[in-house]
N, C-alpha and C positions, 0 to 999 in steps of 0.2 A: 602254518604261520604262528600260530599259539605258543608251538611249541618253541619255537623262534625266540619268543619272545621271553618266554617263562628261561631259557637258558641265558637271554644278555642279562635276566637280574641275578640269576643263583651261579652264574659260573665265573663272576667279574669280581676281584679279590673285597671290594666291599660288601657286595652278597652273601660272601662264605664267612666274613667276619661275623657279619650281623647275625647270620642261623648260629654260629659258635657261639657269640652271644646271649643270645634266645636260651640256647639249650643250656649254659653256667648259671643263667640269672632263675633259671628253671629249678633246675639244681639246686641251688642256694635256696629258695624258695620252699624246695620240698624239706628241705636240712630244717628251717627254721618249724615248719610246718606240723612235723614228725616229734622235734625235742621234747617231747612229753614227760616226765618224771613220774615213779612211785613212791612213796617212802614205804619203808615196811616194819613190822614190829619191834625194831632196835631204834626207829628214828633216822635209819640211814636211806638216803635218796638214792634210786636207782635208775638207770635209764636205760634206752636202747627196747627189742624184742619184750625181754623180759618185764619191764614196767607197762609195757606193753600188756600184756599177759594178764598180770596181777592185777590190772585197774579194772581191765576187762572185766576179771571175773567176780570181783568186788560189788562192781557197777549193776551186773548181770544178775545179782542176790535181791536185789531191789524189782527189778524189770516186774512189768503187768502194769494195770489201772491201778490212775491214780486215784481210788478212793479214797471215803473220809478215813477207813480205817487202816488205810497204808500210810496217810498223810499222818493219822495221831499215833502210828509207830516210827516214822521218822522225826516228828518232835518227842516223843519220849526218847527214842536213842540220842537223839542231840542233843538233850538234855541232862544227859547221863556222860555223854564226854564232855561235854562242858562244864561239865562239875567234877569231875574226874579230879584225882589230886597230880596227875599228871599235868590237864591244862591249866592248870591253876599255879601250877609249880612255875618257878623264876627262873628254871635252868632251859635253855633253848633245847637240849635232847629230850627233855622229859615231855616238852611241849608237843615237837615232833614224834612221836611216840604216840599224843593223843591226838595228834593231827592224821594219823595212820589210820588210827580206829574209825575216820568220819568221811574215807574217800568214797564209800560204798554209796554213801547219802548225799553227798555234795553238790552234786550239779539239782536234783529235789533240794535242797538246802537254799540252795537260790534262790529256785522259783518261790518258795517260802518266804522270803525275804522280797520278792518284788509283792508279792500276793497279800502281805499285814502290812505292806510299805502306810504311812500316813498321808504321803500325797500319790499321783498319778505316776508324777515325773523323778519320785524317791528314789532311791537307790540303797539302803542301810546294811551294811554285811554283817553286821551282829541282829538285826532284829529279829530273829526265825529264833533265837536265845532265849527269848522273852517270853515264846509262846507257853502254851498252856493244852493239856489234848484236848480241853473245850473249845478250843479255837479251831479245829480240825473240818469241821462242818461250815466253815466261809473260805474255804480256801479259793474256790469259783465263783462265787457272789460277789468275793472282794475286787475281784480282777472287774467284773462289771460295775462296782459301784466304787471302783475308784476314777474308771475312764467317763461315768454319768456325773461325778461330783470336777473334777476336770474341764469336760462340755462346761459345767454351768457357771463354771466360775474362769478359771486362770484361759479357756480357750473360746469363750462366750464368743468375743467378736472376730475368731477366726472362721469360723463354719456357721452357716446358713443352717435355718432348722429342719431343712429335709439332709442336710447334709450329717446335721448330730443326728437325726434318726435314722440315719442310715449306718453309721458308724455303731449304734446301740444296737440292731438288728441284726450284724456279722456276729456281732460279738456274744448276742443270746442265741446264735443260730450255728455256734459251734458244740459239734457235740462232747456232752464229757462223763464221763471223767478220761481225762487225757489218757494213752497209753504210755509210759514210758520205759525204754531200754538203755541198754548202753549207745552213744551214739558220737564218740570220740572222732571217730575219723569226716563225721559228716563235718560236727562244730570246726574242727581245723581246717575243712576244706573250705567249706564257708568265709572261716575267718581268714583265710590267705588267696580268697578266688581274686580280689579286684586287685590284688596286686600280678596274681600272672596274665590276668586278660589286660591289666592296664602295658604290660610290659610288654606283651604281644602287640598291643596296637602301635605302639613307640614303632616296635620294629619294621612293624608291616608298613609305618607312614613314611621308612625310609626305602623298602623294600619299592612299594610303589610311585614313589614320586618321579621317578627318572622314568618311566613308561612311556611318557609322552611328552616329555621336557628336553629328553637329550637327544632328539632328533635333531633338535636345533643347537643345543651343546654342542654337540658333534660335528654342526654343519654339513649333516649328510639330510636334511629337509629338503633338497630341491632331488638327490634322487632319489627319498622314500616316497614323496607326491607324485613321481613324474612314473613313477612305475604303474604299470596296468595294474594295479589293485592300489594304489599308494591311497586311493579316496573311498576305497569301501571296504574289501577286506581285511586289509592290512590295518584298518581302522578298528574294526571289531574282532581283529586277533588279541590286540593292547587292551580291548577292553574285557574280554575272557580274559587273557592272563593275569587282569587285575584280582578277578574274582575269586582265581585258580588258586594265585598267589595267597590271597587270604583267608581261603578256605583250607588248604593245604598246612600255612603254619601257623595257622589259629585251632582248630580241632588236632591239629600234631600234639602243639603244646600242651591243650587242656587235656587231652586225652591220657597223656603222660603223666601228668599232674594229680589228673583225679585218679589214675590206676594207682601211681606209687604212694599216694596218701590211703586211698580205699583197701589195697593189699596191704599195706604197712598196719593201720590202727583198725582195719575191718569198718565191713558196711553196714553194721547191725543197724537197727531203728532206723532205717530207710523209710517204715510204714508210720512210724510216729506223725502227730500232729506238729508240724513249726514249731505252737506255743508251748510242745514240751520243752522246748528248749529254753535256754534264757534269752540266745539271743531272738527267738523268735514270739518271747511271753507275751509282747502287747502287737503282733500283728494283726489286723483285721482280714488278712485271708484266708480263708478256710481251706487250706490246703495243707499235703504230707513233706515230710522232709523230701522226699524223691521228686514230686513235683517241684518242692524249690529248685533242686538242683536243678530239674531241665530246663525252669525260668531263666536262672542263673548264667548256664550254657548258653541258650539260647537267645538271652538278652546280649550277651557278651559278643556273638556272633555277627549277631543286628547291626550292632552300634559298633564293632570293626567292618562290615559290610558298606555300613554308610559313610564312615569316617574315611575309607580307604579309596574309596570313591570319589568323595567330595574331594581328596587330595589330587587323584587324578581331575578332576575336572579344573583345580586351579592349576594343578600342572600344563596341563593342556593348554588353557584358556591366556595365562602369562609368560610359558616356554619358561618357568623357572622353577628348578628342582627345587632349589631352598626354601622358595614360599611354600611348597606342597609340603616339605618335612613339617613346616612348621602348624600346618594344621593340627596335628593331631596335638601336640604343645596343646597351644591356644583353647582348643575344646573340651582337654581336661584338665589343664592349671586354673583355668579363668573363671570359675565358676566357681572353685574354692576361695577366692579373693572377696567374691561377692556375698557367699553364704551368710554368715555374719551378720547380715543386714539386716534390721526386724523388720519388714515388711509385709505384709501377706499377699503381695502383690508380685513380688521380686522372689515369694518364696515356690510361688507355684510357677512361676515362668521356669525360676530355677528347676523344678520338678521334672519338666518337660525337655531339658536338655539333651543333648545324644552323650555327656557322659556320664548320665545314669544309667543307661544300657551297660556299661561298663561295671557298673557299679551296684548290681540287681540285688545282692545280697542285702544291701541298705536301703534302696528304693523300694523294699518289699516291706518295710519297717515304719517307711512315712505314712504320715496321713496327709498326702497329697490327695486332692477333692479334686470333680470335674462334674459340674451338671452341663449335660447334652440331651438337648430334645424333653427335660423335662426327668431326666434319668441320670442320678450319682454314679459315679464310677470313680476309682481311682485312675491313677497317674500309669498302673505299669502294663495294662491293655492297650493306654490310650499310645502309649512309645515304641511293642511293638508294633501294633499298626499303624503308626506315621511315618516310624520311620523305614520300615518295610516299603511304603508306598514311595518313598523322598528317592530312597536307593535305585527301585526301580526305576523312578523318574530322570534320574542324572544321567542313565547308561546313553539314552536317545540324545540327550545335552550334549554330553560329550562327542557323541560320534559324530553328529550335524556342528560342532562346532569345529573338529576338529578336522575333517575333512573338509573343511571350507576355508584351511589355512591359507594364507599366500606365502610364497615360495619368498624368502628371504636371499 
């Protein structure tokens, strides 16, 4: 019967659109993903394999602990192209040229630049310019006493004092000096995951909303009930194939996704720390770039598991395809409408939404708080297991409500 079912959504000409879909929007995706550039010692940009290559190995000159004394040779060398008569030159080739000389250091360049920042929330891209190699010995301390001076001042009345003590305890309780490698294909996969999982979910909400709506489209509801299984099995065929369904073109997708980015720009620095990264310099979880990923994965999985569900069960429950499409709309447009809001109330409800699961890469970034029983936790334990538990809960929903139809 599953299998029944799993063939009215993938064999029916709107099924085969939406996979051709899935796999273009995939596509494009990876294209955007990949576009990487080199420049190289003439000034001229290159792209494709070979910039590929070059950055690698550039990046790769740098790799190991970030010690003081690796730290005070990346400001001595940026120091040195920054004064260059190259970057200093008016002509855009000659700039390029010294822009060549400083790919090897760049993404350390960064973190330099978030780590002497002046405030918490800074951002400066010349300020790593400025340094000096006596500055070389706070490059960790900074990271801590910019997030303590932060607490006390501009986030004072957001977080509760076990909650700033908790926040100061990840953050002295990570070990350092950071490792850092080349780690190209992770930061691009990262930065383009919530757009294929979010793309995925779009599909999957059309994928499954007809499950158990167009029985009664169809007006073939009086003989799928009337049949010896139409109130049991047949019931819990539609709700396997839901699962089937979204397990099948949600791991298809990512799986495709992360190979062609991971093959294309390589998996180096899997073992690094998050915060070697930039995008991961002020997180408070002490975890590796590999562990992100499988948060990442597996948050994404979650919160299409439940999303595709909760579609089935309005499909079910109203006999209407269109309002089950429009779930998944609603639960990840509407909450970007709201962000915005200064709140600290609206920010942590926000926190706990199911499309943040969608969205792991950046909920790994919040300082979303939760005291339970007397014990801090963040937001992204607290979403896989809610909504872990919600998902399980609907299946029994659905089936008890849906075999209890009457016969129209």
């Amino acid at each position: 019967m599953c299998r029944y079912e799993l063939k009215k959504v993938f064999l029916k000409t709107g099924g085969k659109i939406a996979l051709l879909l899935l796999l273009f929007l995939v596509g494009v995706t990876c294209y955007f993903a990949t576009n990487i550039f080199y420049v190289d010692g003439k000034g001229d940009k290159k792209y494709g394999p070979v910039a590929v290559r070059e950055l690698r190995a550039m990046q790769k000159e740098w790799a190991g602990f970030l010690e003081e004394e690796k730290i005070r040779q990346v400001i001595t060398e940026n120091r040195r192209i920054r004064h260059s008569k190259e970057a200093l030159s008016d002509e855009t080739r000659e700039n390029e040229i010294a822009y060549s000389w400083g790919q090897g250091i760049s993404e350390i360049r960064n973190l330099l630049n978030y780590s002497y920042a002046s405030h918490f929330r800074e951002y400066d891209y010349y300020r790593a310019d400025s340094l000096s190699e006596t500055d070389a010995g706070d490059f960790y301390a900074n990271r801590v006493s910019l997030l303590k001076a932060w607490l006390d001042e501009e986030a004072k009345d957001t977080f509760s004092d076990k909650e700033k003590a908790y926040l100061m305890d990840q953050y002295h309780r990570i070990q350092t000096p950071f490792y850092y490698n080349y780690m190209k294909g992770w930061t691009q996969l990262f930065a383009f995951s919530p757009t294929i999982i979010m793309i995925s979910m779009l599909i999957l909400g059309y994928l499954v909303a007809g499950i158990f709506s167009n029985e009664f489209v169809w007006k073939s509801d009086s003989v799928f009930f009337s049949s010896v299984y139409g109130r049991n099995k047949a019931v819990t065929s539609k709700i396997k194939a839901g699962f089937c369904i979204t397990t099948m073109v949600y791991w298809g997708s990512v799986i495709l996704y992360s190979g062609f980015i991971l093959l294309y720009l390589g998996a180096d620095g899997m073992n690094c720390p998050v915060q070697a990264d930039i995008s991961g310099w002020k997180c408070f979880y002490n975890i590796t770039i590999w562990q992100k990923y499988l948060l990442v994965i597996a948050g994404g999985y979650m919160g299409c598991l439940f999303i595709s569900f909760l579609s089935m069960l309005v499909s079910a429950k109203t006999k209407s395809t269109v309002l089950a499409v429009m779930v998944p709309f609603v639960l990840i447009f509407i909450p970007s409408f709201l962000a915005n809001m200064n709140s600290v109330f609206v920010n942590k409800i926000l926190s706990l939404l199911p499309d943040q699961l969608l969205q792991m890469e950046a909920a790994l970034n919040y300082f979303s708080l939760f005291t339970i029983a007397g014990r801090v936790i963040g937001a992204v334990p607290i979403l896989l297991v809610v909504y872990a538990a919600l998902t399980v809960a609907i299946g029994p929903v659905i089936y008890w409500g849906y075999s209890r139809k009457q016969i129209s």
